[in-house]
VMD Tcl script that builds the backbone (N, CA, C; Angstrom):
set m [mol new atoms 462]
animate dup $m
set s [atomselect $m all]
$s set {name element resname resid chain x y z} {
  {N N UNK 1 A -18.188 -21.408 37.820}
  {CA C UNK 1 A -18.175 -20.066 37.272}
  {C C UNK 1 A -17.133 -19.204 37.975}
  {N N UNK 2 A -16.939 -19.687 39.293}
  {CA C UNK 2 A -16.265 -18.572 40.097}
  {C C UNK 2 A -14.401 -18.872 39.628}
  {N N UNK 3 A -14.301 -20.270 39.210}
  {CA C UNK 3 A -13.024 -20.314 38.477}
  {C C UNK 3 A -12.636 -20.086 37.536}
  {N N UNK 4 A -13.688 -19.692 36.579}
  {CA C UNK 4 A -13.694 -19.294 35.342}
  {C C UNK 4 A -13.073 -17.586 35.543}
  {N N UNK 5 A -13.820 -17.241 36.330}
  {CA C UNK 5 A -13.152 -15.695 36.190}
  {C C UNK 5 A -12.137 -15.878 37.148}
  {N N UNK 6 A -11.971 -16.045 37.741}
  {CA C UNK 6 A -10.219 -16.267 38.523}
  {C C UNK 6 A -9.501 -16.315 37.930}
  {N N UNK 7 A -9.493 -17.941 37.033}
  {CA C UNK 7 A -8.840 -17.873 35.624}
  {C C UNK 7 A -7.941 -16.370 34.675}
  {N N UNK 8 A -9.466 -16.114 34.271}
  {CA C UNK 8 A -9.530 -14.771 33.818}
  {C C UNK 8 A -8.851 -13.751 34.132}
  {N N UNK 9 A -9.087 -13.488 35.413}
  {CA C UNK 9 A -8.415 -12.163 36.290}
  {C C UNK 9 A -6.862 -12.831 36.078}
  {N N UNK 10 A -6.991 -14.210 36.316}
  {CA C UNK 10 A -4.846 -14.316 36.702}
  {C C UNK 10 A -4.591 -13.718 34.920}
  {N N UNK 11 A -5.010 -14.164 34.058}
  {CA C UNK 11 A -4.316 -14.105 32.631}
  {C C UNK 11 A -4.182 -12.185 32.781}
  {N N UNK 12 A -5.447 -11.771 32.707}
  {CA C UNK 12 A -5.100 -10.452 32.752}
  {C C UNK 12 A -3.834 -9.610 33.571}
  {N N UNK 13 A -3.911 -10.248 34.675}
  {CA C UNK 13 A -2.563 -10.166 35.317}
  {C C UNK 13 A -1.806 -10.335 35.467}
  {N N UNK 14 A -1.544 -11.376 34.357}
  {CA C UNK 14 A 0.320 -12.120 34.154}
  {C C UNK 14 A 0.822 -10.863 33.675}
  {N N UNK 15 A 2.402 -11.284 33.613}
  {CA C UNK 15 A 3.294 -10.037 33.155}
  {C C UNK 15 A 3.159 -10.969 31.569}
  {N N UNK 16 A 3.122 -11.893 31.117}
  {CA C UNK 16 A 3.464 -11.919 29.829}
  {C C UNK 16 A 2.538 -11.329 28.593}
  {N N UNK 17 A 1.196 -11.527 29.362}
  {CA C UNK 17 A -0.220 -10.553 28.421}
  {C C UNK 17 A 0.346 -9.409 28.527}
  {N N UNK 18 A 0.994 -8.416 29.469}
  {CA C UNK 18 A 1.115 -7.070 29.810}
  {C C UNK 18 A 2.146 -6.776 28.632}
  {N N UNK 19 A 3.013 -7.407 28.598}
  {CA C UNK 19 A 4.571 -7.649 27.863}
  {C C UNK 19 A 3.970 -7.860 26.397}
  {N N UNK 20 A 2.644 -8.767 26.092}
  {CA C UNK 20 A 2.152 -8.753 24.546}
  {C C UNK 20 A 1.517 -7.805 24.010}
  {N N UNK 21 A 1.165 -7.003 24.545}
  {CA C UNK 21 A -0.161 -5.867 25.112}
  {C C UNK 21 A 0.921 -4.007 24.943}
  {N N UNK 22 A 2.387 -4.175 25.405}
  {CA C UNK 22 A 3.202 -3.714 25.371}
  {C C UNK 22 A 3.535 -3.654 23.935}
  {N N UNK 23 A 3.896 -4.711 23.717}
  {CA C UNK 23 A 4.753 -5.373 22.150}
  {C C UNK 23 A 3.430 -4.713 21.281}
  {N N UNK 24 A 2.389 -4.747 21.115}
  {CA C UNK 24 A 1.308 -4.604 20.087}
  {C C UNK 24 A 1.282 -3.389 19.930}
  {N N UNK 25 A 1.069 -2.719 21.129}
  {CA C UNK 25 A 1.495 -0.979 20.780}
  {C C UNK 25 A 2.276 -0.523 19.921}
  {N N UNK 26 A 3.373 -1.094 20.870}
  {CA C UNK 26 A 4.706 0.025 20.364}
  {C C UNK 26 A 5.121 -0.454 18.186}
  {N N UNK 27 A 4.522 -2.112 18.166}
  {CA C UNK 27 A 3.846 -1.974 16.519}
  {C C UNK 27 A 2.714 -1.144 16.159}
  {N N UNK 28 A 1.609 -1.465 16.636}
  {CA C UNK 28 A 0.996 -0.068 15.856}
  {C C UNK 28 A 1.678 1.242 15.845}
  {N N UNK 29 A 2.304 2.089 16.788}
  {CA C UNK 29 A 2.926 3.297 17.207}
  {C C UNK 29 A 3.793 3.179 15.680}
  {N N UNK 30 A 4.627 2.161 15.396}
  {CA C UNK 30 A 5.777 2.118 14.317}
  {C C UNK 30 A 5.192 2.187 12.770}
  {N N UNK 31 A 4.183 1.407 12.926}
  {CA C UNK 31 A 3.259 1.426 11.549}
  {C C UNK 31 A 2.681 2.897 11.251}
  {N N UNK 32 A 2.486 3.366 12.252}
  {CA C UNK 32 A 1.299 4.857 11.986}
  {C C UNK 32 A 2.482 5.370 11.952}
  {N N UNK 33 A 3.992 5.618 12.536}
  {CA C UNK 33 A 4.819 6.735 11.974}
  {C C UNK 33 A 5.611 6.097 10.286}
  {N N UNK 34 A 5.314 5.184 10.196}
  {CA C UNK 34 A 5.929 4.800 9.059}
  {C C UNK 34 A 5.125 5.340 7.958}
  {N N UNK 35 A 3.617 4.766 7.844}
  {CA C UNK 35 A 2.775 5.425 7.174}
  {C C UNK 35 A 2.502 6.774 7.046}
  {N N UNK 36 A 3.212 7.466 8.267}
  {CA C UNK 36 A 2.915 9.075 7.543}
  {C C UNK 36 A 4.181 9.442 7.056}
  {N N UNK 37 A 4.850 8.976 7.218}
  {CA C UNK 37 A 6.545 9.136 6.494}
  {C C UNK 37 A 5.831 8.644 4.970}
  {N N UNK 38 A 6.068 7.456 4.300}
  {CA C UNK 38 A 5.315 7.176 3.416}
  {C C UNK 38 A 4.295 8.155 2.536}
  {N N UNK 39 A 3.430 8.632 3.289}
  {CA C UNK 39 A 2.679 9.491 2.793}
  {C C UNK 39 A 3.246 10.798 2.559}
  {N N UNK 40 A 3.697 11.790 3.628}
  {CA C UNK 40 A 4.368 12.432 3.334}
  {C C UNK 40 A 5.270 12.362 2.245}
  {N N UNK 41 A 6.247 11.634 1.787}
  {CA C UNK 41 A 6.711 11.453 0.539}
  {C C UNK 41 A 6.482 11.266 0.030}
  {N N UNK 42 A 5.343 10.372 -0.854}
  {CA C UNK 42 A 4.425 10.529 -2.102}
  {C C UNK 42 A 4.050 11.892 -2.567}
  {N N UNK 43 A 3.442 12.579 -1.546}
  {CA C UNK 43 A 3.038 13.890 -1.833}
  {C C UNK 43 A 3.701 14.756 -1.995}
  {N N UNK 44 A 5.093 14.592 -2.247}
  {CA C UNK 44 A 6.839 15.135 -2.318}
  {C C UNK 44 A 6.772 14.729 -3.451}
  {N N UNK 45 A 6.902 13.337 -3.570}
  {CA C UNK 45 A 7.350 12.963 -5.442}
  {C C UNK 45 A 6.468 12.952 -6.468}
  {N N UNK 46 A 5.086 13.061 -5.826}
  {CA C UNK 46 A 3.957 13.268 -6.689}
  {C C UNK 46 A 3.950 14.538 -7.005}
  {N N UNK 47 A 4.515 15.765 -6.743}
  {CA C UNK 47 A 4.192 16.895 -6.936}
  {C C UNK 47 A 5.519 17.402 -7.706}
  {N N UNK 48 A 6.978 16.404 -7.458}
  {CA C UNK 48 A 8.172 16.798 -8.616}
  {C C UNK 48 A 8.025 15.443 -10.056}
  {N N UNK 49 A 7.054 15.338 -9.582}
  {CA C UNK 49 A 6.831 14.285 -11.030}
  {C C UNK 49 A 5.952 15.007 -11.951}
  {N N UNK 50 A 4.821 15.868 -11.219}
  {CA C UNK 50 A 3.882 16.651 -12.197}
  {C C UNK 50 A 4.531 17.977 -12.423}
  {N N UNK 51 A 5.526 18.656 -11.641}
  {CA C UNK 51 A 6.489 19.444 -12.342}
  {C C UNK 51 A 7.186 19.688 -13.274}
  {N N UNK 52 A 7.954 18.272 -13.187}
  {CA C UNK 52 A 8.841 17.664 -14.448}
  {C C UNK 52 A 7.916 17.569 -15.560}
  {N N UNK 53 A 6.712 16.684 -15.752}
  {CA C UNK 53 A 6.055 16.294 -16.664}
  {C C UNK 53 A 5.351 17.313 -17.169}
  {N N UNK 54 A 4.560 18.685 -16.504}
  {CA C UNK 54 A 4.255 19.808 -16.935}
  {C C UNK 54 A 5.044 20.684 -16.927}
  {N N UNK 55 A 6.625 21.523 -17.033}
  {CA C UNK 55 A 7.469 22.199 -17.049}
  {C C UNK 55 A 7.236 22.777 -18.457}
  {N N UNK 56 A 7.177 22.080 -19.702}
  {CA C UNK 56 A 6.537 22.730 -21.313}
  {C C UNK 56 A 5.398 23.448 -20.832}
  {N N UNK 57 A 4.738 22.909 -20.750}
  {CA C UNK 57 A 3.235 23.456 -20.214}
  {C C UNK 57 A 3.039 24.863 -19.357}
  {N N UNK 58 A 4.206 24.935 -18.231}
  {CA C UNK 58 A 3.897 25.783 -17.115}
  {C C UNK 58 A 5.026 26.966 -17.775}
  {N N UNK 59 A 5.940 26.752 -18.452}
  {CA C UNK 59 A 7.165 27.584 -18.671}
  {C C UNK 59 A 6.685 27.754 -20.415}
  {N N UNK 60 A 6.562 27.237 -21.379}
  {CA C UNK 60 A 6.848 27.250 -22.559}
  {C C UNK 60 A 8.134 26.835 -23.387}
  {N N UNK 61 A 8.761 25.999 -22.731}
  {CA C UNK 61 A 9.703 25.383 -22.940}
  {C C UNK 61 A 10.448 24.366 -22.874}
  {N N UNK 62 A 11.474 23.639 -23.364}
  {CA C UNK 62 A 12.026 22.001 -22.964}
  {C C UNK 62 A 12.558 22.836 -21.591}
  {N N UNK 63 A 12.494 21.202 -20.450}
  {CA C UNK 63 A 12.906 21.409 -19.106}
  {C C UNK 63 A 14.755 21.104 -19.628}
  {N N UNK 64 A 15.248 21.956 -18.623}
  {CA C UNK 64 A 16.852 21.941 -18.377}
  {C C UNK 64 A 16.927 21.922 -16.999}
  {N N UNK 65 A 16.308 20.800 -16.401}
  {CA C UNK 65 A 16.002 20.232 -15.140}
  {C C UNK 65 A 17.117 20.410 -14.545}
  {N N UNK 66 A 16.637 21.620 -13.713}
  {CA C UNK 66 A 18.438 22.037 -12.451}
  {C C UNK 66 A 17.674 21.537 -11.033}
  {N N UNK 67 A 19.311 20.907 -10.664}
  {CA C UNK 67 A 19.071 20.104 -9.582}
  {C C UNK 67 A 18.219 21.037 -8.375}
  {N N UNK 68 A 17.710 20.114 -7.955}
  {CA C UNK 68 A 16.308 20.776 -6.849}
  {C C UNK 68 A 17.272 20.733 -5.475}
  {N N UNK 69 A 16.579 20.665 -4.464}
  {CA C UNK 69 A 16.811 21.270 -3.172}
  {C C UNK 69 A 17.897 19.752 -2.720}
  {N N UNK 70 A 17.795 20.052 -1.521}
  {CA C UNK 70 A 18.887 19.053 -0.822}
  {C C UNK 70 A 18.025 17.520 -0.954}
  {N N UNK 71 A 16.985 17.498 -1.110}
  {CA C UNK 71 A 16.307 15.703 -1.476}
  {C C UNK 71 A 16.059 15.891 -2.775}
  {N N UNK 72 A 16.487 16.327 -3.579}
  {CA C UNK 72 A 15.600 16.252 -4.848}
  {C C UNK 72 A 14.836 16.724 -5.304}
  {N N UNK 73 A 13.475 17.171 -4.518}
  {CA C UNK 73 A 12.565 17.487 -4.929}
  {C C UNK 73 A 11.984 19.342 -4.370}
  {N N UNK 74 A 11.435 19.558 -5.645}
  {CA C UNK 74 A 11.331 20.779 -5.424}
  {C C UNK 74 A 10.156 20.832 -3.800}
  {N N UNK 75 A 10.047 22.251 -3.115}
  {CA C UNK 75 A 9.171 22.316 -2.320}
  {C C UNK 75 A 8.079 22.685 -2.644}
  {N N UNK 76 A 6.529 21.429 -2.405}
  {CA C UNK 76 A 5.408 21.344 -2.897}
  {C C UNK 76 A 4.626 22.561 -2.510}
  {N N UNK 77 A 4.740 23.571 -1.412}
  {CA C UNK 77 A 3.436 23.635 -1.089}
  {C C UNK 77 A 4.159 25.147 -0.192}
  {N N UNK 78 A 5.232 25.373 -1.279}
  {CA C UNK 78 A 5.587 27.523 -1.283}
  {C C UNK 78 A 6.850 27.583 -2.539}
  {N N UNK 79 A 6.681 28.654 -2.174}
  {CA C UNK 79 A 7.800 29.510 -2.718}
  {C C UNK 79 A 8.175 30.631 -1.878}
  {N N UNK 80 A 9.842 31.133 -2.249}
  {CA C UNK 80 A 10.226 32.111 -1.509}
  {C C UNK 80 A 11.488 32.514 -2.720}
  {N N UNK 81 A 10.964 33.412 -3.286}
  {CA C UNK 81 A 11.878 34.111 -4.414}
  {C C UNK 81 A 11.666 35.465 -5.062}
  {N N UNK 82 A 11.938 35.469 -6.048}
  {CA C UNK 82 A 11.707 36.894 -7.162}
  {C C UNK 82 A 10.958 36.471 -8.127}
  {N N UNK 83 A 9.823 37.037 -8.536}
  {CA C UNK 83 A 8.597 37.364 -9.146}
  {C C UNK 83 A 9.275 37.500 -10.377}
  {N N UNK 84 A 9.470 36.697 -11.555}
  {CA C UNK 84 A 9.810 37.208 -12.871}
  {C C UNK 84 A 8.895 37.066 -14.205}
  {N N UNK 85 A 7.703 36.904 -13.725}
  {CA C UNK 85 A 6.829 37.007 -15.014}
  {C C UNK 85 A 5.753 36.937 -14.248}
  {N N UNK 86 A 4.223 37.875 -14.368}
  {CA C UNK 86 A 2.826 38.690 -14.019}
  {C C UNK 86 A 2.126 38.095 -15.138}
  {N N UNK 87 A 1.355 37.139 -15.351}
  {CA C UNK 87 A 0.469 37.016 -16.358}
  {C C UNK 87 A -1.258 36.627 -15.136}
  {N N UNK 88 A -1.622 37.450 -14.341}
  {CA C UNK 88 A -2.836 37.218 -13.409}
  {C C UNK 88 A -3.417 36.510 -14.053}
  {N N UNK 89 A -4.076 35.467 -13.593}
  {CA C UNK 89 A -3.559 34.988 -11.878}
  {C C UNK 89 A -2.557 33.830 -11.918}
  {N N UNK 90 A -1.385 34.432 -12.920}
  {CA C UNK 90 A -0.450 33.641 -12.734}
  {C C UNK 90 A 0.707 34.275 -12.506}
  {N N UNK 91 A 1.783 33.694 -11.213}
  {CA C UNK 91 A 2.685 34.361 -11.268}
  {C C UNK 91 A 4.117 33.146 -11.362}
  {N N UNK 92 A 4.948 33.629 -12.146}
  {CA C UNK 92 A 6.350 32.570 -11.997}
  {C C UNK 92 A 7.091 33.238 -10.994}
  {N N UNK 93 A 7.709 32.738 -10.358}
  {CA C UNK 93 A 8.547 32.786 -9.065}
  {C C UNK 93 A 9.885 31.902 -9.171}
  {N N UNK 94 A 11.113 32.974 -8.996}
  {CA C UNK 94 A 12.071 31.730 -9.119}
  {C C UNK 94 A 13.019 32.217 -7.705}
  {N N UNK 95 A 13.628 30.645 -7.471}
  {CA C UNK 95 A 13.898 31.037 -6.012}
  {C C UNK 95 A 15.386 30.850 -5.788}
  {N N UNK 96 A 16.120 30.506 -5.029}
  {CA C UNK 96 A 17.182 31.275 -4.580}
  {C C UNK 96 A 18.205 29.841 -5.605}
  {N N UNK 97 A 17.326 28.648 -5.935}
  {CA C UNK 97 A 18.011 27.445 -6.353}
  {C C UNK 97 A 17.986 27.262 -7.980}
  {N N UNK 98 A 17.270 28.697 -8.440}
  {CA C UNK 98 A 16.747 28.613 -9.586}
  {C C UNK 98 A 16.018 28.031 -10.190}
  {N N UNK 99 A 15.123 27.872 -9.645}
  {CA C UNK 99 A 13.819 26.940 -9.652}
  {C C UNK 99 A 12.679 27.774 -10.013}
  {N N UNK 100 A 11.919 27.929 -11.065}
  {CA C UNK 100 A 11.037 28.423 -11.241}
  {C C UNK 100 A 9.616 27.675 -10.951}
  {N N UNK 101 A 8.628 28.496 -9.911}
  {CA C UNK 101 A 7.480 27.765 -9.435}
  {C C UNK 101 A 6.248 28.336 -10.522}
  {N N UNK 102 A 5.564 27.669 -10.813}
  {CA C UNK 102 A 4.196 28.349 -11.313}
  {C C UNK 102 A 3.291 28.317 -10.372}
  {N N UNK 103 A 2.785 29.788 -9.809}
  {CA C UNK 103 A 1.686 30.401 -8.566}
  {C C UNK 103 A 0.665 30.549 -9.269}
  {N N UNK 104 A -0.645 29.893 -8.639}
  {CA C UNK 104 A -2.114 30.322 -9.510}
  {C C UNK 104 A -2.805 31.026 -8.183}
  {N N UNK 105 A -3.128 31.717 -8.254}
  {CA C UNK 105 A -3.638 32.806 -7.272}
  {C C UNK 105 A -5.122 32.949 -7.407}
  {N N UNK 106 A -5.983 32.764 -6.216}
  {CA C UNK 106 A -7.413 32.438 -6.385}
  {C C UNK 106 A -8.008 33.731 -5.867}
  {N N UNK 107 A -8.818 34.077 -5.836}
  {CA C UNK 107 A -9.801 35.248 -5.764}
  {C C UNK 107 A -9.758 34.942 -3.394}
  {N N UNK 108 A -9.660 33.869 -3.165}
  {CA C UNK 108 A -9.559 33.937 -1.649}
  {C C UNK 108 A -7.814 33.849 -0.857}
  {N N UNK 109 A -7.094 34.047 -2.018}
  {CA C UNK 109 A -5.545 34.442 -1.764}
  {C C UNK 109 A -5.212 35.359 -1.138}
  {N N UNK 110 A -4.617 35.418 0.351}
  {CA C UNK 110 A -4.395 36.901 0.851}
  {C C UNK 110 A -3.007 36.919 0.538}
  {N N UNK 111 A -2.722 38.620 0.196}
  {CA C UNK 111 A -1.497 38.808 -0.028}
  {C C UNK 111 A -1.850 40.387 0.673}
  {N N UNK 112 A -0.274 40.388 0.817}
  {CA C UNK 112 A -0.014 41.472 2.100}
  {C C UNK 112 A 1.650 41.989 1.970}
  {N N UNK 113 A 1.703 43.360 2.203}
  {CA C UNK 113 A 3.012 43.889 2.160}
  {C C UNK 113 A 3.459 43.898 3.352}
  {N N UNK 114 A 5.133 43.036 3.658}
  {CA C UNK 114 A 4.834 43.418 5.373}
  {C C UNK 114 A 3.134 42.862 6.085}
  {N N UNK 115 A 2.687 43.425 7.456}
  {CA C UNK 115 A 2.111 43.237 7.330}
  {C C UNK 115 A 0.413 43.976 6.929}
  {N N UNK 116 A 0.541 44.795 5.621}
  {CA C UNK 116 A -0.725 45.332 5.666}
  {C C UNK 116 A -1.565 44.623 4.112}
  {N N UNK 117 A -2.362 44.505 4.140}
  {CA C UNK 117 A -3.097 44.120 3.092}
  {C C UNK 117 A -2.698 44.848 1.232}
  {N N UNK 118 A -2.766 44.217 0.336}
  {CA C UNK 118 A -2.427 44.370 -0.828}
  {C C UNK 118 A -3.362 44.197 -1.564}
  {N N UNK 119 A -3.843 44.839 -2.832}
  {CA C UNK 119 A -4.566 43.999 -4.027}
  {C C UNK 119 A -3.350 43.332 -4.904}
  {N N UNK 120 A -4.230 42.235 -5.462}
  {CA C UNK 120 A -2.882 41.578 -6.484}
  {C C UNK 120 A -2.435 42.313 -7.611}
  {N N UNK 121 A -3.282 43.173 -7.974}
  {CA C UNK 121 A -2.434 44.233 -8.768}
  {C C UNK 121 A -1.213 44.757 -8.750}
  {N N UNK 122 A -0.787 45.054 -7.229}
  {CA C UNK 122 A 0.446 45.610 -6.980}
  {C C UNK 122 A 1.596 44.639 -6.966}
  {N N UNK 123 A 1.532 43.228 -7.395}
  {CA C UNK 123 A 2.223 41.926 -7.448}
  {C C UNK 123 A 3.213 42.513 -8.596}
  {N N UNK 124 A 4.567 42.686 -8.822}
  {CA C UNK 124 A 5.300 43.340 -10.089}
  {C C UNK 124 A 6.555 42.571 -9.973}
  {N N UNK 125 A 7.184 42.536 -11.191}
  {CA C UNK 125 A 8.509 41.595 -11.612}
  {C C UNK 125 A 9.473 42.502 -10.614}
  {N N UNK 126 A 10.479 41.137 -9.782}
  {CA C UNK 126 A 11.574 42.128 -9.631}
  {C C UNK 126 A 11.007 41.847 -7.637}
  {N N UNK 127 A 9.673 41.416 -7.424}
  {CA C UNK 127 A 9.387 41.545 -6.350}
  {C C UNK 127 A 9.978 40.559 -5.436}
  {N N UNK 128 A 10.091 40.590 -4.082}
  {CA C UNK 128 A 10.391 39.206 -3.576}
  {C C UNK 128 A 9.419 38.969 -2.996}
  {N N UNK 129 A 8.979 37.221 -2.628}
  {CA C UNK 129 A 7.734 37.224 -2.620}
  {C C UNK 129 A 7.697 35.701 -1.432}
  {N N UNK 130 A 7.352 35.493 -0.340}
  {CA C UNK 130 A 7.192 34.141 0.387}
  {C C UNK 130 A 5.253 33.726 -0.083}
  {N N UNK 131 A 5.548 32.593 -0.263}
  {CA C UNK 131 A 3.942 31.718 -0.972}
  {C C UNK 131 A 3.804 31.041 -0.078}
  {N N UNK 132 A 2.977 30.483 0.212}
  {CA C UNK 132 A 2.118 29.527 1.091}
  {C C UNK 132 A 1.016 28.937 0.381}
  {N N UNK 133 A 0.789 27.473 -0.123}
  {CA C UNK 133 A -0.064 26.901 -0.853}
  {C C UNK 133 A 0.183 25.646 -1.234}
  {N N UNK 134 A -0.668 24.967 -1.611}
  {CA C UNK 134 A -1.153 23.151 -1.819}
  {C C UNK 134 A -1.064 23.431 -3.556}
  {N N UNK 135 A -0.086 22.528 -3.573}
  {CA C UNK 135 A 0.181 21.516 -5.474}
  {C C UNK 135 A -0.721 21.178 -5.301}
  {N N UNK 136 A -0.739 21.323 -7.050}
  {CA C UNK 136 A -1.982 21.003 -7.814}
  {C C UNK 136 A -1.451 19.167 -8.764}
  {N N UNK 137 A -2.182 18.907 -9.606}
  {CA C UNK 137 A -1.557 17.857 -10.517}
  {C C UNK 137 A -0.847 18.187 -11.577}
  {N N UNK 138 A -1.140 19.522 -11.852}
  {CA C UNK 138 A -0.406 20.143 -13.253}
  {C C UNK 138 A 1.080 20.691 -12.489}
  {N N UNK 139 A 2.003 20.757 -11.564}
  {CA C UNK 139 A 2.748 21.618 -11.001}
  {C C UNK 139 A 2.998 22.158 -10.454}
  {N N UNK 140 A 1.653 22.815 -10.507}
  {CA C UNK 140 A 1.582 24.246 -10.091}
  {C C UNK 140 A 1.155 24.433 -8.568}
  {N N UNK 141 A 1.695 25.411 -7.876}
  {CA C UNK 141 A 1.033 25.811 -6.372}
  {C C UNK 141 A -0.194 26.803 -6.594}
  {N N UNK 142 A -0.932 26.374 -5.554}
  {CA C UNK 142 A -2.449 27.368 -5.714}
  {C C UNK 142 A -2.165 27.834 -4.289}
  {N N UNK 143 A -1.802 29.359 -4.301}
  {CA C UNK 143 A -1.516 30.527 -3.438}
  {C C UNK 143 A -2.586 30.595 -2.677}
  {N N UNK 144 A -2.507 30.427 -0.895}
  {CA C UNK 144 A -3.081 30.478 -0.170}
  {C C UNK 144 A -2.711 31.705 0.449}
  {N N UNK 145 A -1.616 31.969 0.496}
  {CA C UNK 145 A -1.090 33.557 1.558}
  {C C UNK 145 A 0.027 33.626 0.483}
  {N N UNK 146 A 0.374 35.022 0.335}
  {CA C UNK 146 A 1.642 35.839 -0.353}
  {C C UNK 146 A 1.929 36.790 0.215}
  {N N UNK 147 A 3.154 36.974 0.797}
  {CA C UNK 147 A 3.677 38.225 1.736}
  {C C UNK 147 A 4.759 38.370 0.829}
  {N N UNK 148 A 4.803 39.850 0.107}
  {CA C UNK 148 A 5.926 41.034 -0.643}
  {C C UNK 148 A 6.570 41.478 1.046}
  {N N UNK 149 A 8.035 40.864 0.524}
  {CA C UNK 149 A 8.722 41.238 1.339}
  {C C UNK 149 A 10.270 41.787 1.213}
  {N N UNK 150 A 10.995 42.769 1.569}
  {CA C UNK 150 A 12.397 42.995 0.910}
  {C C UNK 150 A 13.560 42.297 0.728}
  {N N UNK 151 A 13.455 42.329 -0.413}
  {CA C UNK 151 A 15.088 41.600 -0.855}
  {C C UNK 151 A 15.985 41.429 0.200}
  {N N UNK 152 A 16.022 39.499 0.364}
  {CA C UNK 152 A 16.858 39.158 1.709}
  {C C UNK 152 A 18.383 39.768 1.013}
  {N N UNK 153 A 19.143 39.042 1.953}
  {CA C UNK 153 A 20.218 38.923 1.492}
  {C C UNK 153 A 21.210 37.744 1.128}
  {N N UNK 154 A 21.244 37.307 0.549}
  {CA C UNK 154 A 21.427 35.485 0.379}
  {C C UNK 154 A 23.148 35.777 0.356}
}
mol reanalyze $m
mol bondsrecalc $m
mol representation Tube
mol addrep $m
């Protein structure tokens, strides 16, 4: 018995278990950043695929699909533009790339001028507007925070 764990103890203490033990990590470490890369981009092209495919739907019209941001794809989960159509609790937003977003705005949406509190009433065409919010399957962003803020200067 007493060589049995001797045994034991030397394997644990070779450098080549340490060196396999090493090696196994730094694969899992590569797999888990690969997989959130992966993921992360699904949830990128899943959200300019239900854009594209609902654009009739969200606009009222055939898409004249203008090129999106520097990857392609529009940004899932804001907006930062001018307010050009108020139909509560919907707002279109188009942004500096000409991209029009469809905003659905929920009853737990804070929106704020600067920083003081707003009702969504005071939301008006013409506004500039930073969004914060999670795509939906139809397109659309569901407005978590909206800050009215003054016309940058682009």
């Amino acid at each position: 018995m007493q060589k049995l764990h001797e045994k034991i103890l030397k394997i644990f203490e070779s450098k080549v278990l340490v060196g396999i033990l090493y090696g196994v990590g730094i694969v899992i470490v590569i797999v888990l950043i690969f997989s959130a890369g992966v993921s992360v981009g699904f949830r990128k092209a899943s959200f300019g695929r239900a854009w594209g495919e609902n654009y009739e739907r969200n606009f009222g019209m055939m898409p004249n699909r203008p090129p999106f941001g520097k990857d392609n794809f529009p940004n899932a989960h804001g907006a930062a533009g001018e307010i050009i159509k108020v139909e509560l609790p919907i707002l279109i937003v188009q942004d500096r790339e000409n991209t029009e977003k469809v905003i659905l705005i929920a009853d737990d949406t804070k929106i704020q001028k600067m920083r003081e509190d707003v009702k969504i009433d005071e939301l008006k065409i013409n506004d500039f507007v930073v969004i914060i919010g999670s795509p939906n399957d139809k397109g659309q962003i569901e407005a978590k925070f909206i800050r009215i803020m003054p016309m940058p200067n682009f």
